[in-house]
N, C-alpha and C positions, 0 to 999 in steps of 0.2 A: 672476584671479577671486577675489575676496573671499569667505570663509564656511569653514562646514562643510556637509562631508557626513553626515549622522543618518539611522539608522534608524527607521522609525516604522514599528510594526507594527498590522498591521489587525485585524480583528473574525477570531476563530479561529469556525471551522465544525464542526460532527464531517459524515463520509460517512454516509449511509444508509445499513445494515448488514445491510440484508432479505435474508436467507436464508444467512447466512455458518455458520448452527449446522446447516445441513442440510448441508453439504459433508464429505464423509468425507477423514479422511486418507490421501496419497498417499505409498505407500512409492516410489514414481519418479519423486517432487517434478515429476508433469505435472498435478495436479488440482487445483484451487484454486479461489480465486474473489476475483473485481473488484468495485474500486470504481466511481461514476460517473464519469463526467469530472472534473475541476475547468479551469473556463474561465480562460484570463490573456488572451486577445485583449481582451478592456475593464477586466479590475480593471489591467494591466500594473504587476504587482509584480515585484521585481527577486530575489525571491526567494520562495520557500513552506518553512516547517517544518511538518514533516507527523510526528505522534509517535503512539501509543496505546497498547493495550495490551486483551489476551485473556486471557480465565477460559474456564480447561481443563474436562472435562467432571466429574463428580461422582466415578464409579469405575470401577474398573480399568484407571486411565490406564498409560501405557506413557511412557518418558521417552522424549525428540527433537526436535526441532527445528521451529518458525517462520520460515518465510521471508518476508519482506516486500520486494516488488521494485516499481518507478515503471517506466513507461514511460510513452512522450508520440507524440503522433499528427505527422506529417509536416509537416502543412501545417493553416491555418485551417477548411478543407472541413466537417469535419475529414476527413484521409484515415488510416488510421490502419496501422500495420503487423501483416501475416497472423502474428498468435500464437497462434488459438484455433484450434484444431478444436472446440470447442463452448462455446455463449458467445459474446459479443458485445464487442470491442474499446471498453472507454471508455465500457461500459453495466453497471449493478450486478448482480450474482448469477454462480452459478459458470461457471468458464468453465478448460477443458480446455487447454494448449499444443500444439502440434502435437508441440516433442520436447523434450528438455532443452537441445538444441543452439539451436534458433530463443528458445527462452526466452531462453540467455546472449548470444546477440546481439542480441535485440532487446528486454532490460530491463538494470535497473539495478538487483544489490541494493542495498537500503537498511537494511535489520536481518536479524539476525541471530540470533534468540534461540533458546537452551537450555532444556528444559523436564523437570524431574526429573518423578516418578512419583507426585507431590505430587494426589490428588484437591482438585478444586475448586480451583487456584492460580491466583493474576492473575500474569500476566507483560507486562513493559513495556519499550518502548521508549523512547529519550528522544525530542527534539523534532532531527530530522538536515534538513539540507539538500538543497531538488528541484535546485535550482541546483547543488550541486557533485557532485550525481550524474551531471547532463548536460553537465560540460566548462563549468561557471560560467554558465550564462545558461537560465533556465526556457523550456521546452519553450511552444507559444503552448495546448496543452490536454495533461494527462499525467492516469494513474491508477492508481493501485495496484492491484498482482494478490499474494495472501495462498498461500504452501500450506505443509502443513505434515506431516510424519509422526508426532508424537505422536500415537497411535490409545488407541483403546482395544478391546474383544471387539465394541463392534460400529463400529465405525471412524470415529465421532465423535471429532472433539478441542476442540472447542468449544462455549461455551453462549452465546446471545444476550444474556443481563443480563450487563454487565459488562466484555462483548467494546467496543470503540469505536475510530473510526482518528479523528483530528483533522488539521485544516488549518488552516496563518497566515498571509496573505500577507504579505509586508516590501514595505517600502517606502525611496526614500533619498527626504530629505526632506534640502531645501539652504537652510540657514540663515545 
C-alpha cells in the first residue's frame, strides 16, 4: 500500500456548559456535573482532543483540585453505564456518582488540575486524548463528568464566563 497516513483534524466544538456554576464543590469528589454526549457513530473520528479550562469563583476561594473524567456509553442505543445516582448519564447538568468506587471503574481521568486560593483564576487544561484514555480507540458516544473541591464559604468553585470544555475530532486522512 502506497501513501501516508495524516492526520486531519476537524471543526473543534465547545460543550454546552448550562449550569456548571451552580454545582457546589464536593469534598467526596461524588458531586459534579456532565457534559452532553458527543456522537462518533457518524463523524467516526479516530480520535477526539478534548481540552478547556475553568475561572474559579471571585472570593474566598480555598485551594484544591479539578477533576475532569470521560466516560463512554456501551453500545450505539446508547446504553450507558449506572454512574449517577442524580443526573442523567451523557445529558448536560449536574449529576451525582453513586460512590467513588463506581466513578473509578467506570470513568477515565483525563485532567488533573491544582488550583491555589488565587480569586477569580483561569485554570487549563491542555488538549489530551479520548482514544488513549479508552485502550486506543474512541468509545462510539463518551462525555465528560467535572468535579471538583476547590470550594469556597458558600461552596461554589466556579463562574460560567470563562469556564468552557472543547472538542476536536481527528481524523487519518491516507494520502
Amino acid at each position: 500500500m502506497a501513501g501516508d497516513i495524516k492526520l486531519q483534524y476537524g471543526t473543534d466544538a465547545a460543550f454546552t456548559m448550562t449550569g456548571i456554576e451552580d454545582v457546589d464543590a464536593s469534598t467526596t469528589w461524588v458531586g459534579g456535573w456532565t457534559t452532553s454526549a458527543v456522537d462518533n457513530s457518524t463523524t467516526e473520528a479516530v480520535d477526539y482532543l478534548v481540552s478547556g479550562q475553568f475561572t474559579t469563583e471571585a472570593s474566598n476561594r480555598q485551594a484544591g483540585y479539578i477533576y475532569v473524567y470521560a466516560y463512554g456509553a456501551f453500545d450505539d442505543a446508547p446504553t450507558w453505564p449506572d454512574l449517577f445516582s442524580a443526573g442523567t448519564e451523557g445529558t448536560v447538568g449536574a449529576a451525582t456518582v453513586h460512590s467513588v468506587e463506581a466513578r473509578d471503574a467506570g470513568m477515565r481521568l483525563i485532567a488533573a488540575i491544582y488550583c491555589n486560593n488565587t480569586n477569580s483564576a483561569v485554570f487549563s487544561f491542555p488538549p489530551t486524548s479520548i482514544a488513549m484514555a479508552f485502550g486506543g480507540t474512541v468509545p462510539n458516544r463518551f462525555a465528560l463528568w467535572v468535579t471538583s473541591n476547590a470550594t469556597t464559604t458558600t461552596t461554589d468553585w466556579c463562574v460560567a464566563s470563562g469556564t468552557t470544555l472543547y472538542y476536536a475530532p481527528v481524523f487519518a486522512q491516507y494520502t
